[in-house]
TORSEPA-483851 format. One record per atom (N, C-alpha, C, O): residue in three letters; atom name; x, y, z negated. Coordinates in nm, 2 decimals. Example, Ala and Ser with C-alpha at 12.3 -4.5 7.8 and 13.67 -1.06 7.14 Angstrom:
<sites>
+------+------+--------+--------+--------+
| firo | nuro |     c1 |     c2 |     c3 |
+------+------+--------+--------+--------+
|  ALA |    N |   1.32 |  -0.57 |  -0.78 |
|  ALA |   CA |   1.23 |  -0.45 |  -0.78 |
|  ALA |    C |   1.32 |  -0.33 |  -0.78 |
|  ALA |    O |   1.42 |  -0.33 |  -0.85 |
|  SER |    N |   1.28 |  -0.22 |  -0.71 |
|  SER |   CA |   1.37 |  -0.11 |  -0.71 |
|  SER |    C |   1.29 |   0.00 |  -0.79 |
|  SER |    O |   1.34 |   0.11 |  -0.80 |
+------+------+--------+--------+--------+
</sites>
This chain:
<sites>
+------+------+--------+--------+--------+
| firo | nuro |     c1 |     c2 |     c3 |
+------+------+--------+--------+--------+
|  UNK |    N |  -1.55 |  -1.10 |  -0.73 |
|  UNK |   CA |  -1.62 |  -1.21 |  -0.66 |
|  UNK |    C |  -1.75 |  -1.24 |  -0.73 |
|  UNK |    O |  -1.86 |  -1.25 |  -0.68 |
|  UNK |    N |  -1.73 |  -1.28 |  -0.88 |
|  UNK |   CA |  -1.83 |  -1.30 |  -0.97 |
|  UNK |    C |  -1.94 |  -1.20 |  -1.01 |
|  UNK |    O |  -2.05 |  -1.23 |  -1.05 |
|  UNK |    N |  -1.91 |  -1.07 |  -1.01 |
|  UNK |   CA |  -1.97 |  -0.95 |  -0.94 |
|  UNK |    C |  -2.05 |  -0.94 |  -0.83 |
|  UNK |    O |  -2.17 |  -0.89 |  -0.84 |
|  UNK |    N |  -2.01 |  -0.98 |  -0.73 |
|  UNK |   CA |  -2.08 |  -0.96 |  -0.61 |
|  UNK |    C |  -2.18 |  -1.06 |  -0.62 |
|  UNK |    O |  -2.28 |  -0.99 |  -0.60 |
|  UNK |    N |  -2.21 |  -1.16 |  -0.63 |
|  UNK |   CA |  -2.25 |  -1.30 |  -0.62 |
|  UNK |    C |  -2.35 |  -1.24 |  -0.70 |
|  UNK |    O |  -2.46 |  -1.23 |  -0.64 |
|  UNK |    N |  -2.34 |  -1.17 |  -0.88 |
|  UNK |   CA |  -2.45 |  -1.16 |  -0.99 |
|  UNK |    C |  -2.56 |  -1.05 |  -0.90 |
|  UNK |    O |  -2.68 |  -1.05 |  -0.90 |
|  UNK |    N |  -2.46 |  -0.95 |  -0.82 |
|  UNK |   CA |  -2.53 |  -0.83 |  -0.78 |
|  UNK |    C |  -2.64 |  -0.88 |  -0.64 |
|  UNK |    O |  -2.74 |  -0.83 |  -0.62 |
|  UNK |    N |  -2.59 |  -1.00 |  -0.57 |
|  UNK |   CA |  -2.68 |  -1.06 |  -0.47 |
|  UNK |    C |  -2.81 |  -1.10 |  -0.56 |
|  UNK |    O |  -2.92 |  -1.04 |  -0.56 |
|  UNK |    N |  -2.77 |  -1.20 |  -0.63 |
|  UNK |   CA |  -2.92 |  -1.24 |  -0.75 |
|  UNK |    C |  -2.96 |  -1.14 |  -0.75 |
|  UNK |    O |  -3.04 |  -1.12 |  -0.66 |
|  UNK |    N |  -2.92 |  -1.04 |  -0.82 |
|  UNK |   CA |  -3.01 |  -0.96 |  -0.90 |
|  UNK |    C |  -3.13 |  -0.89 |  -0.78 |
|  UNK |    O |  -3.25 |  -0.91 |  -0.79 |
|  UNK |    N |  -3.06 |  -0.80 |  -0.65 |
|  UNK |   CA |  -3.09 |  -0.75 |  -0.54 |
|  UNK |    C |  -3.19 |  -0.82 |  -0.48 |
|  UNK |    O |  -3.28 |  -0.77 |  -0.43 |
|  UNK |    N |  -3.17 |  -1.01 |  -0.48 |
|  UNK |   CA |  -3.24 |  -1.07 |  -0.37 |
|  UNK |    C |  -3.42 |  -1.06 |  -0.42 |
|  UNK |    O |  -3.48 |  -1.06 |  -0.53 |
|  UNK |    N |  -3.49 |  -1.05 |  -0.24 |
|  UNK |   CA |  -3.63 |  -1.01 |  -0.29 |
|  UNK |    C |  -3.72 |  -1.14 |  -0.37 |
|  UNK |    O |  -3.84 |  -1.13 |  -0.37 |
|  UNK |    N |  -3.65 |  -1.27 |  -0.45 |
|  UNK |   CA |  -3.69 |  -1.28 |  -0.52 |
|  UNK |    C |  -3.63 |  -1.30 |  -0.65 |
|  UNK |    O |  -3.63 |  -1.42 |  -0.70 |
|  UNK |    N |  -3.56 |  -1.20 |  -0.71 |
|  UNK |   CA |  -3.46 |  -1.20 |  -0.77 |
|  UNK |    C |  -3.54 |  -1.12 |  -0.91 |
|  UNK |    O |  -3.64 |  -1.05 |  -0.92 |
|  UNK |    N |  -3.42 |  -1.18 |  -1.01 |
|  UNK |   CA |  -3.50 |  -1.08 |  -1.16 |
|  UNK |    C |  -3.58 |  -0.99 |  -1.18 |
|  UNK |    O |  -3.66 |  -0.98 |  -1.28 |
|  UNK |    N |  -3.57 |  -0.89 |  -1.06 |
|  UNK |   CA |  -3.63 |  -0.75 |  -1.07 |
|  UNK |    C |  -3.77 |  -0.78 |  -1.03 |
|  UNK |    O |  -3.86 |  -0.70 |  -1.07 |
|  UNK |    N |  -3.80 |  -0.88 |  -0.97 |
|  UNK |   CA |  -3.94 |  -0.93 |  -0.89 |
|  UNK |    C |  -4.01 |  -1.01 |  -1.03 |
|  UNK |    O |  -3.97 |  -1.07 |  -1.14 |
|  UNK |    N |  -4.15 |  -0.98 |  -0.96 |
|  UNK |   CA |  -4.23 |  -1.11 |  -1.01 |
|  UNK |    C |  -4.25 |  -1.22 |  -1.01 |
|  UNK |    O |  -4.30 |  -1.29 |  -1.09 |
|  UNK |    N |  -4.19 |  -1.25 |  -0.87 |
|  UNK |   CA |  -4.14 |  -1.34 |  -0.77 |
|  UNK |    C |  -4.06 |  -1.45 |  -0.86 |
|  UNK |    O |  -4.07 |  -1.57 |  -0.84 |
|  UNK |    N |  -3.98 |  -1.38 |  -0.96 |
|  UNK |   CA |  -3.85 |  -1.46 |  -1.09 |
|  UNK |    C |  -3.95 |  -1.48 |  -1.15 |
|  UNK |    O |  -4.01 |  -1.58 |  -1.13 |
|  UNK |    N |  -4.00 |  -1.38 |  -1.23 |
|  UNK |   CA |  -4.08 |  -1.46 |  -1.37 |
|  UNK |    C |  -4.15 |  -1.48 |  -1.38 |
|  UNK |    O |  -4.18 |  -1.50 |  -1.49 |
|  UNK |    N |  -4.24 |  -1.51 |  -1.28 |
|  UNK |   CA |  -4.36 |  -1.59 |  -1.26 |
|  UNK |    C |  -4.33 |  -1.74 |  -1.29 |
|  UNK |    O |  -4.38 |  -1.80 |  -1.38 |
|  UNK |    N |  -4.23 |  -1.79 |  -1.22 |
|  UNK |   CA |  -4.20 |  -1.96 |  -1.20 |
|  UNK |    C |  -4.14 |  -1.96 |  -1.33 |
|  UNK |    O |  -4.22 |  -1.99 |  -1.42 |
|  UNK |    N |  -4.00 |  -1.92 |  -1.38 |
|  UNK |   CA |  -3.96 |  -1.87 |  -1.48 |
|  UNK |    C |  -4.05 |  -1.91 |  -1.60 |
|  UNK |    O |  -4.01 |  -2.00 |  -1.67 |
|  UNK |    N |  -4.17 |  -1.86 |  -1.63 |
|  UNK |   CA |  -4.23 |  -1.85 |  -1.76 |
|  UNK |    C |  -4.32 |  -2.00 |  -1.74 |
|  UNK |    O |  -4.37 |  -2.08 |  -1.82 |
|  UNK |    N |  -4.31 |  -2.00 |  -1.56 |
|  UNK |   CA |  -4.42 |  -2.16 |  -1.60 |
|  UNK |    C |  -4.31 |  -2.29 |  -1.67 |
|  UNK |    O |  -4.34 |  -2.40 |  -1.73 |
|  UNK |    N |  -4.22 |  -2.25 |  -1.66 |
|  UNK |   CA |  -4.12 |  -2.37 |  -1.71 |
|  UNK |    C |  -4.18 |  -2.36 |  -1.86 |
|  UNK |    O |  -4.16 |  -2.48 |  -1.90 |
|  UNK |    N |  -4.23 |  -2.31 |  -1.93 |
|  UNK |   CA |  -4.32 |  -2.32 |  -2.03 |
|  UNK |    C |  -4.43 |  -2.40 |  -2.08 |
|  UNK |    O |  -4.48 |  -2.42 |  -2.19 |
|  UNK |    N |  -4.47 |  -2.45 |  -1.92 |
|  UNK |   CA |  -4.61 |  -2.54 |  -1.90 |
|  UNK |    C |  -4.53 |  -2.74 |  -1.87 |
|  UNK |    O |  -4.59 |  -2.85 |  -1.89 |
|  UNK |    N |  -4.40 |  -2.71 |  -1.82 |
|  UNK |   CA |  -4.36 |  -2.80 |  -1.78 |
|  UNK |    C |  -4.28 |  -2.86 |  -1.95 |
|  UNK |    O |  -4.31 |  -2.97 |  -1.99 |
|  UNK |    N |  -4.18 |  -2.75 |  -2.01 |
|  UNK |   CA |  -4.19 |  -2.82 |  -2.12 |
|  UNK |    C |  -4.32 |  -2.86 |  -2.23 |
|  UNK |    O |  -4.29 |  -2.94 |  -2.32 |
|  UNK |    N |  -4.43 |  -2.81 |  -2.22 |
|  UNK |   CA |  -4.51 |  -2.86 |  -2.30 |
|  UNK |    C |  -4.56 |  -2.96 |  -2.21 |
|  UNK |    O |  -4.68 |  -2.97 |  -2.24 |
|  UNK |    N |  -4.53 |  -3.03 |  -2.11 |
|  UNK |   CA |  -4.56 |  -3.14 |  -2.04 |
|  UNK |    C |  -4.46 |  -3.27 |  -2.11 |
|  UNK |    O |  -4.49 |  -3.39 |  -2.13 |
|  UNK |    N |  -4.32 |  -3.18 |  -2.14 |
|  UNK |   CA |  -4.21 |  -3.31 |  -2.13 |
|  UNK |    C |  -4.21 |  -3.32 |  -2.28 |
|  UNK |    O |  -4.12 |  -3.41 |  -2.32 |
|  UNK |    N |  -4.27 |  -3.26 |  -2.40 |
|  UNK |   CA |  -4.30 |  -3.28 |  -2.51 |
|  UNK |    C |  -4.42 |  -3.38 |  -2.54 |
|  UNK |    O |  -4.43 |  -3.44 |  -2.64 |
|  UNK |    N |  -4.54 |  -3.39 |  -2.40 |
|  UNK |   CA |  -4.63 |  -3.49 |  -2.43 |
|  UNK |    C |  -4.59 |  -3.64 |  -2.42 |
|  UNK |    O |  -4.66 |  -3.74 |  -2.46 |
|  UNK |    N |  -4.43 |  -3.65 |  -2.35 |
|  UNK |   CA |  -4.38 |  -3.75 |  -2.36 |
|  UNK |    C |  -4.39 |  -3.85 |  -2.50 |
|  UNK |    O |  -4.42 |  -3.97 |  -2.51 |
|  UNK |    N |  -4.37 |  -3.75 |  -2.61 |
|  UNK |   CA |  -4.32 |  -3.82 |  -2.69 |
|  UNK |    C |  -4.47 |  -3.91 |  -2.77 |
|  UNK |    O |  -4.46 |  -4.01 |  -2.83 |
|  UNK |    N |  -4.65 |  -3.80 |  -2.71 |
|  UNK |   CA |  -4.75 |  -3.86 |  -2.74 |
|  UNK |    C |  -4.78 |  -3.99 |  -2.72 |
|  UNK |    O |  -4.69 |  -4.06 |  -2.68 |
|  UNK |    N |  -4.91 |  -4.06 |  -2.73 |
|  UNK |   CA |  -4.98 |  -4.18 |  -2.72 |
|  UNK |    C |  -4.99 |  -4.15 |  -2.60 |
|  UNK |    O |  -4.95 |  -4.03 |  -2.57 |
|  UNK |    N |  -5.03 |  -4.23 |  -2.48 |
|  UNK |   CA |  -5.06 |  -4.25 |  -2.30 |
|  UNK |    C |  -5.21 |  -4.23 |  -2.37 |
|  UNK |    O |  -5.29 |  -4.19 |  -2.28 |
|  UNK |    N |  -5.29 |  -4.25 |  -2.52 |
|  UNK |   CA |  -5.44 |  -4.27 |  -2.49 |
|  UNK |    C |  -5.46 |  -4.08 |  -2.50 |
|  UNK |    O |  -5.56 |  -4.03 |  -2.45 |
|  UNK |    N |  -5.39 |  -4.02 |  -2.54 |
|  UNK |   CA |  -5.40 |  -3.84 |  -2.52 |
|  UNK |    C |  -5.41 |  -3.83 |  -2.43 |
|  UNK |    O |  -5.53 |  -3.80 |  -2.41 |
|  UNK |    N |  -5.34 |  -3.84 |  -2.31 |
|  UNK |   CA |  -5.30 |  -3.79 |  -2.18 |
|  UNK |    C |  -5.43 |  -3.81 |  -2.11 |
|  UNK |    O |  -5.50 |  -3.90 |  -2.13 |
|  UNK |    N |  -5.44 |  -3.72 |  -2.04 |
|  UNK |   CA |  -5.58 |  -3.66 |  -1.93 |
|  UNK |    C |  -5.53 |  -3.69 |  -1.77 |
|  UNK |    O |  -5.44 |  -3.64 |  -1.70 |
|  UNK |    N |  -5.64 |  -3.82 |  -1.76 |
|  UNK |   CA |  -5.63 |  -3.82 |  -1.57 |
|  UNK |    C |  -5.67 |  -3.67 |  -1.49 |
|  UNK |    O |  -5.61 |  -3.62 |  -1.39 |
|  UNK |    N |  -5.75 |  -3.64 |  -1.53 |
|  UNK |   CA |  -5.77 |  -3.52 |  -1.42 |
|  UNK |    C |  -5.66 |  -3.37 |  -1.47 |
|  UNK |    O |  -5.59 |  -3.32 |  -1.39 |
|  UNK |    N |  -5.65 |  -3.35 |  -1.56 |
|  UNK |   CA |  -5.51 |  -3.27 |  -1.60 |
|  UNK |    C |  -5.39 |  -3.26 |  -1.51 |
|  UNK |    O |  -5.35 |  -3.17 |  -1.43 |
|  UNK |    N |  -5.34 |  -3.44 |  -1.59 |
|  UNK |   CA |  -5.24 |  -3.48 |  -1.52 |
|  UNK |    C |  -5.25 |  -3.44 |  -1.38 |
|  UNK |    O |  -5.17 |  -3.35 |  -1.35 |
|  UNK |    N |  -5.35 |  -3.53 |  -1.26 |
|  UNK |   CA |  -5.35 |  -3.51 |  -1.12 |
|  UNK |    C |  -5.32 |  -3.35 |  -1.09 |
|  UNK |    O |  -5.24 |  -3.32 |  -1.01 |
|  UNK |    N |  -5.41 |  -3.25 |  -1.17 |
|  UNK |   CA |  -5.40 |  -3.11 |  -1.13 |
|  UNK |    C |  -5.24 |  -3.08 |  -1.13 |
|  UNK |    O |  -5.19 |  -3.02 |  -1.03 |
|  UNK |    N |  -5.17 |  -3.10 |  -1.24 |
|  UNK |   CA |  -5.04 |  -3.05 |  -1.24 |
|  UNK |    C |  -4.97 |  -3.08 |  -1.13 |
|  UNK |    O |  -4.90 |  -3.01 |  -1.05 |
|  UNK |    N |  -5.03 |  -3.25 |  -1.13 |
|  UNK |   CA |  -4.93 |  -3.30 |  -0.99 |
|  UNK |    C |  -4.93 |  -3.25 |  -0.88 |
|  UNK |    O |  -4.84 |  -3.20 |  -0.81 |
|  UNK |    N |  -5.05 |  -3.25 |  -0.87 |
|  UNK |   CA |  -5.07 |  -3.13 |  -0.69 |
|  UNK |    C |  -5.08 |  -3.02 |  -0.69 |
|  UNK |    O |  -5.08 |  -2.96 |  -0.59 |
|  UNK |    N |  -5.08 |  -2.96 |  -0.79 |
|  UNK |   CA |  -5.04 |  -2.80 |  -0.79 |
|  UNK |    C |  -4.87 |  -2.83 |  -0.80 |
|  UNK |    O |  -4.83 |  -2.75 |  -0.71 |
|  UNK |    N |  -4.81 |  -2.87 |  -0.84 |
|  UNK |   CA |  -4.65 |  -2.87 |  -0.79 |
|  UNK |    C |  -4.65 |  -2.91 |  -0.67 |
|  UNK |    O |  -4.61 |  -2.82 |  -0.59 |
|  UNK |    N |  -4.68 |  -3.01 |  -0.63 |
|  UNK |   CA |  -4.65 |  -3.05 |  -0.45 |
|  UNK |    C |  -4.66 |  -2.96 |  -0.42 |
|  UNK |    O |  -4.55 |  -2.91 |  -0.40 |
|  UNK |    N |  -4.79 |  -2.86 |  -0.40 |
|  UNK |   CA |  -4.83 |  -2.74 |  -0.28 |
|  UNK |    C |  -4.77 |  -2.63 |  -0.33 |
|  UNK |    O |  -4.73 |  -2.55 |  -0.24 |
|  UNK |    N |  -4.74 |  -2.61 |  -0.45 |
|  UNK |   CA |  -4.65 |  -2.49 |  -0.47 |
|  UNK |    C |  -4.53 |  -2.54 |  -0.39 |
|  UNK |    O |  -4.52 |  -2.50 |  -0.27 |
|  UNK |    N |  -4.46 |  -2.62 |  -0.45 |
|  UNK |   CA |  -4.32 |  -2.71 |  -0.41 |
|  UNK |    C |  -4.29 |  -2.69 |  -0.28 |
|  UNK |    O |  -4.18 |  -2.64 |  -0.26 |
|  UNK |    N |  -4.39 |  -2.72 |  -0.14 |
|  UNK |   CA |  -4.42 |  -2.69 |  -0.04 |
|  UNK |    C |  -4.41 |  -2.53 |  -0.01 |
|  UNK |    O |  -4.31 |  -2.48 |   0.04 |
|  UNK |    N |  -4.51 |  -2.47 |  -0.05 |
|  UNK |   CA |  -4.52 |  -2.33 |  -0.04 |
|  UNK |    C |  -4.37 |  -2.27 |  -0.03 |
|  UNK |    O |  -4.31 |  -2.23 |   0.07 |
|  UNK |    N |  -4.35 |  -2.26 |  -0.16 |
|  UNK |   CA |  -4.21 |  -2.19 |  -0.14 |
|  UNK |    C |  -4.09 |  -2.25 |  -0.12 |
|  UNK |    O |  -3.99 |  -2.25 |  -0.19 |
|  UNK |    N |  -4.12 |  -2.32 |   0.01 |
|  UNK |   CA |  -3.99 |  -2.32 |   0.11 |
|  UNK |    C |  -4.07 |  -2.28 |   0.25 |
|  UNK |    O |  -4.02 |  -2.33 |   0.35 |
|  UNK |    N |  -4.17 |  -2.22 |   0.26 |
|  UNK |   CA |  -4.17 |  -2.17 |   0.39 |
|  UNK |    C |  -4.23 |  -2.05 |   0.37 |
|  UNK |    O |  -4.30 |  -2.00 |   0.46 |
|  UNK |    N |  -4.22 |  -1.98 |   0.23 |
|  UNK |   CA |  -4.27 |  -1.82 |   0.25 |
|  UNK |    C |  -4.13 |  -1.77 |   0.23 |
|  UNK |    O |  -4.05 |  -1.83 |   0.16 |
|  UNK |    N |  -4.12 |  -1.63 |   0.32 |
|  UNK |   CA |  -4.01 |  -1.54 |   0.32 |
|  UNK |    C |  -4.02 |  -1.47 |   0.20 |
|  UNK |    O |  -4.13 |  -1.44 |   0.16 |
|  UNK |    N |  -3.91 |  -1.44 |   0.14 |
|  UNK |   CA |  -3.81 |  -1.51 |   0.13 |
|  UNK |    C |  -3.86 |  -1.68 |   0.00 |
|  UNK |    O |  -3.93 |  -1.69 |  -0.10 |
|  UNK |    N |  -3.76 |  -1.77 |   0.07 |
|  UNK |   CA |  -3.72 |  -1.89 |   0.04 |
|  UNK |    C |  -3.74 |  -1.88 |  -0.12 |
|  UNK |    O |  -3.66 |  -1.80 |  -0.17 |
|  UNK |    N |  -3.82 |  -1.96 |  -0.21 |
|  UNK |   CA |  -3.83 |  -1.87 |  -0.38 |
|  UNK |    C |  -3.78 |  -2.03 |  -0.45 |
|  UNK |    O |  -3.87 |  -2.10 |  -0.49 |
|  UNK |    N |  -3.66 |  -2.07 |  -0.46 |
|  UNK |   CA |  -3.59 |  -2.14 |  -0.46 |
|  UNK |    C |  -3.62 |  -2.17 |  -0.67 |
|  UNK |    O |  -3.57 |  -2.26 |  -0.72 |
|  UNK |    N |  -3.68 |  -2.11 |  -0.70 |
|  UNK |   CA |  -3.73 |  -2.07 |  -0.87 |
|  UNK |    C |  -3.83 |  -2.18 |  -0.88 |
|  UNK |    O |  -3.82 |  -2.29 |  -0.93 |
|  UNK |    N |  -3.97 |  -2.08 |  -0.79 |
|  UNK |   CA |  -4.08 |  -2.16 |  -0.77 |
|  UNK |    C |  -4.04 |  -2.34 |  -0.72 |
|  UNK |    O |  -4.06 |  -2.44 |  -0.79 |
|  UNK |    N |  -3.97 |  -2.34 |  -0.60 |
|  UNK |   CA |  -3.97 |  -2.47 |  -0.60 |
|  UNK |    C |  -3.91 |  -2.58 |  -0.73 |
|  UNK |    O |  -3.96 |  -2.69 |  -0.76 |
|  UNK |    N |  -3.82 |  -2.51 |  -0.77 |
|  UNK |   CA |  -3.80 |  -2.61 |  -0.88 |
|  UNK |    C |  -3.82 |  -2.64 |  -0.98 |
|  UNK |    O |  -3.80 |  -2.74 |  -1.04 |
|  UNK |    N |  -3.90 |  -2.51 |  -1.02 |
|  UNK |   CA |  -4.02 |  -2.54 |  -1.14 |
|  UNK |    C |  -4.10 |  -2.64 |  -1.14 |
|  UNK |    O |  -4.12 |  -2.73 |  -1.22 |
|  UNK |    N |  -4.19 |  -2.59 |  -0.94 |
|  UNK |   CA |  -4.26 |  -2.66 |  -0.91 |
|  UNK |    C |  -4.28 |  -2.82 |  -0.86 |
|  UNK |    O |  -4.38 |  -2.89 |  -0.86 |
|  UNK |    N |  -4.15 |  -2.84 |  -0.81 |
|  UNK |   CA |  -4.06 |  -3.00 |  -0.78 |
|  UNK |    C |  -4.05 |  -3.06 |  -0.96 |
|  UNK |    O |  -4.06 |  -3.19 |  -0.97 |
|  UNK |    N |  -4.03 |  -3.00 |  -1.05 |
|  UNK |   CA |  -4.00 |  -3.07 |  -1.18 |
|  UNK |    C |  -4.14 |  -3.08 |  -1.21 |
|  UNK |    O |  -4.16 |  -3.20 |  -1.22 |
|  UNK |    N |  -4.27 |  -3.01 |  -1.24 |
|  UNK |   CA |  -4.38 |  -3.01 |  -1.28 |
|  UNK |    C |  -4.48 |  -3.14 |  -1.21 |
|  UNK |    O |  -4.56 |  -3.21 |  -1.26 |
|  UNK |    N |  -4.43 |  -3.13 |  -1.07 |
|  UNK |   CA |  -4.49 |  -3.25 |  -1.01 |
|  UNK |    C |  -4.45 |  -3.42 |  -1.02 |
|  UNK |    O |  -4.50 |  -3.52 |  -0.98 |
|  UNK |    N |  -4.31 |  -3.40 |  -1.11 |
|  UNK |   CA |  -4.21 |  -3.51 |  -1.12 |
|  UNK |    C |  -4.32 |  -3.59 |  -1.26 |
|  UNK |    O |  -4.42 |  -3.67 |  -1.28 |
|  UNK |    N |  -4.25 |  -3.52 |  -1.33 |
|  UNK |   CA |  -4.31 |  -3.51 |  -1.50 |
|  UNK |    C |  -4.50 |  -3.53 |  -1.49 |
|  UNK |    O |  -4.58 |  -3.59 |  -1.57 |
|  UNK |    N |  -4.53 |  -3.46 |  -1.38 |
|  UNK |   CA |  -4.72 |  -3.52 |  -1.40 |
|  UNK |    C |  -4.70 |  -3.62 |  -1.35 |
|  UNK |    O |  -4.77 |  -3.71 |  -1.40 |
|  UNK |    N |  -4.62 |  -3.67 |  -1.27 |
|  UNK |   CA |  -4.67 |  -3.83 |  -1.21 |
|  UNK |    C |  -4.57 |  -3.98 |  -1.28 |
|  UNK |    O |  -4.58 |  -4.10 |  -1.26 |
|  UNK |    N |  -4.46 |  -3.90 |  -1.39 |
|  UNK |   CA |  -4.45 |  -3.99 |  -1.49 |
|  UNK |    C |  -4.55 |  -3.97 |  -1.54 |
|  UNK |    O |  -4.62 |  -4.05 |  -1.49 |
|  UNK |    N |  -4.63 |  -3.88 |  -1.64 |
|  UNK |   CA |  -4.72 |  -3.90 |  -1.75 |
|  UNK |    C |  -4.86 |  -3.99 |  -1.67 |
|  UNK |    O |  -4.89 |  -4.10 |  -1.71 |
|  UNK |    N |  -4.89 |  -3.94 |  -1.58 |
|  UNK |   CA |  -4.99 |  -4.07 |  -1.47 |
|  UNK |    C |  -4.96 |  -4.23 |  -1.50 |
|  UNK |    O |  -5.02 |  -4.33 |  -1.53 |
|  UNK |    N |  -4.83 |  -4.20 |  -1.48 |
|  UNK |   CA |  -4.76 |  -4.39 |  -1.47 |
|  UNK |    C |  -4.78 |  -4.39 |  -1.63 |
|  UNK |    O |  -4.82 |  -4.49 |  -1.67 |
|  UNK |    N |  -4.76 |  -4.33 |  -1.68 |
|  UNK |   CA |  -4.75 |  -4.41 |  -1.84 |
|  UNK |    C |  -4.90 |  -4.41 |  -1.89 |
|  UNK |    O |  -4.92 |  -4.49 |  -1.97 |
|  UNK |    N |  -5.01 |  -4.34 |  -1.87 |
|  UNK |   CA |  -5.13 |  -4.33 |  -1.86 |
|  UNK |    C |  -5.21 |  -4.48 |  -1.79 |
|  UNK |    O |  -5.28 |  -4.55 |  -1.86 |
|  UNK |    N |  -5.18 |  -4.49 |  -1.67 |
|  UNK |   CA |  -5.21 |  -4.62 |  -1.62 |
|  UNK |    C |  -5.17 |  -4.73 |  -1.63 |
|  UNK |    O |  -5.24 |  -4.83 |  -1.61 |
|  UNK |    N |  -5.02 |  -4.74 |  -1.68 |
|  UNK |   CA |  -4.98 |  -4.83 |  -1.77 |
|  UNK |    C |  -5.05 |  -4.86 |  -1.88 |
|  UNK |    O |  -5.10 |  -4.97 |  -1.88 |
|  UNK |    N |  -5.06 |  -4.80 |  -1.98 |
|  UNK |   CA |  -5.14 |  -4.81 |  -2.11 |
|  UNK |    C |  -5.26 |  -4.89 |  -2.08 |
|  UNK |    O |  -5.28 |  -5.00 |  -2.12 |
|  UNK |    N |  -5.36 |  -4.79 |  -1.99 |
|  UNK |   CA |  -5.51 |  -4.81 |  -1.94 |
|  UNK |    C |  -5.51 |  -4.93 |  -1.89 |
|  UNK |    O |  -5.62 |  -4.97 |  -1.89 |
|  UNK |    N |  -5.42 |  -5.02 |  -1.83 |
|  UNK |   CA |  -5.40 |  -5.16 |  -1.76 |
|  UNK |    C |  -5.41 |  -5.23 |  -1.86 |
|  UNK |    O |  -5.51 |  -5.29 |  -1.90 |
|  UNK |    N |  -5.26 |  -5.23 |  -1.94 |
|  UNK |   CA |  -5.25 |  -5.31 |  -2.05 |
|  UNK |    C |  -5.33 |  -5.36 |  -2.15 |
|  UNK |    O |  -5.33 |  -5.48 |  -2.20 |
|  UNK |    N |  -5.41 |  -5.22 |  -2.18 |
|  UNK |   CA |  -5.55 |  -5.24 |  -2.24 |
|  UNK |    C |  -5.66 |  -5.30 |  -2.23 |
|  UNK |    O |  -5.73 |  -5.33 |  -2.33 |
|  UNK |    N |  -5.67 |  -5.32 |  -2.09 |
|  UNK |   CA |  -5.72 |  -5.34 |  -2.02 |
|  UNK |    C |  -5.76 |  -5.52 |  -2.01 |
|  UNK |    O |  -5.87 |  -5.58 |  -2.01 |
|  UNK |    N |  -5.60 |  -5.57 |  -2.00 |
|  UNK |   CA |  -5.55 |  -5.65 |  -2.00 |
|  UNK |    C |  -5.59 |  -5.81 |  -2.14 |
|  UNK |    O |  -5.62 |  -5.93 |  -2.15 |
|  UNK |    N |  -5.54 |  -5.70 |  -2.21 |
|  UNK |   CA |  -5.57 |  -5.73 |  -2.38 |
|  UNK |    C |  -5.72 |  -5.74 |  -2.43 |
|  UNK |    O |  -5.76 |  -5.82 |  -2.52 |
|  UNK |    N |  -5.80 |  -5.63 |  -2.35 |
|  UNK |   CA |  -5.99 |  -5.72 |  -2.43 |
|  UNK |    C |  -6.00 |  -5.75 |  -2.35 |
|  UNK |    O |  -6.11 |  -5.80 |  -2.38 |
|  UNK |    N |  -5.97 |  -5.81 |  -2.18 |
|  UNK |   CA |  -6.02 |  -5.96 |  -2.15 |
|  UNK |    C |  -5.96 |  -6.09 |  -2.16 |
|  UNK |    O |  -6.01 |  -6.20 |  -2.13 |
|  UNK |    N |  -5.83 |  -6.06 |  -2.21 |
|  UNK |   CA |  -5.78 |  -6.18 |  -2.31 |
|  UNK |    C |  -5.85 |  -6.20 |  -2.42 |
|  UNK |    O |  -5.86 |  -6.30 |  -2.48 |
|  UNK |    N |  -5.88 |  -6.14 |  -2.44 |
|  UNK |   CA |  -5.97 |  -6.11 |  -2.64 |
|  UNK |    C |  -6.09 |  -6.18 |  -2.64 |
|  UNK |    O |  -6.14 |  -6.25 |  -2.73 |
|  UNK |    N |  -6.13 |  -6.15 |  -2.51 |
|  UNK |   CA |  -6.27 |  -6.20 |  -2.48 |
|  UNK |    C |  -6.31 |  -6.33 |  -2.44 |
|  UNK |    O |  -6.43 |  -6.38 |  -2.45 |
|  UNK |    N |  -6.18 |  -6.38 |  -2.38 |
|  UNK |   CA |  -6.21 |  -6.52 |  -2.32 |
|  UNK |    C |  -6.15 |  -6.61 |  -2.45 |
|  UNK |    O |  -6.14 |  -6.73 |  -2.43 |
|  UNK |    N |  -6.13 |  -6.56 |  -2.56 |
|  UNK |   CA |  -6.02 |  -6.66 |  -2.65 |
|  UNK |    C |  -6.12 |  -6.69 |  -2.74 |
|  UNK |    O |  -6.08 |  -6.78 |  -2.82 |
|  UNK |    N |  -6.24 |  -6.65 |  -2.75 |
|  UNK |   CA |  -6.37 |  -6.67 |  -2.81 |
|  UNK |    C |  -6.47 |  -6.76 |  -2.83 |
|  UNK |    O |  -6.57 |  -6.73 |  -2.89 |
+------+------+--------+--------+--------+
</sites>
């Protein structure tokens, strides 16, 4: 049974043997050096970066659930890459607020 199941993977047209696998596959590479910027300053992080990641996952995300066959890889690469840009966004705009916040308190205390 566990046989048959590995031999479907392997066979299916976007299965290991494709480019179709290691294309999304190797981008998980881009998404962990995304979930390692976690641990940076929000003043590193890039608005226009960020947004690119983000909508390049939506439309991938999108994409592959309506190209034949269904590339179930890409989507969830691409569903996690769009997740992870638009935390790093929120913590980005958070910062930029608070900051924000703080020299016009600074300013009026004068």
């Amino acid at each position: 049974m566990a046989a048959s199941k590995l031999q479907k993977i392997w066979n299916h047209p976007a299965g290991p043997k494709t480019i179709h696998f290691w294309a999304p596959t190797f981008k998980w590479g881009v998404n962990t050096a995304n979930i390692v910027d976690c641990t940076n300053s929000p003043e590193q992080l890039s608005y226009p970066q960020q947004s690119a990641l983000a909508c390049s996952g939506m439309i991938w995300a999108r994409y592959s659930t309506v190209i034949t066959p269904k590339n179930w890889n890409l989507f969830s690469v691409s569903a996690a890459m769009a997740a992870i840009s638009m935390y790093q966004l929120g913590r980005k705009l958070g910062h930029d607020l608070s900051s924000n916040h703080q020299k016009i308190g600074a300013e009026h205390d004068c």
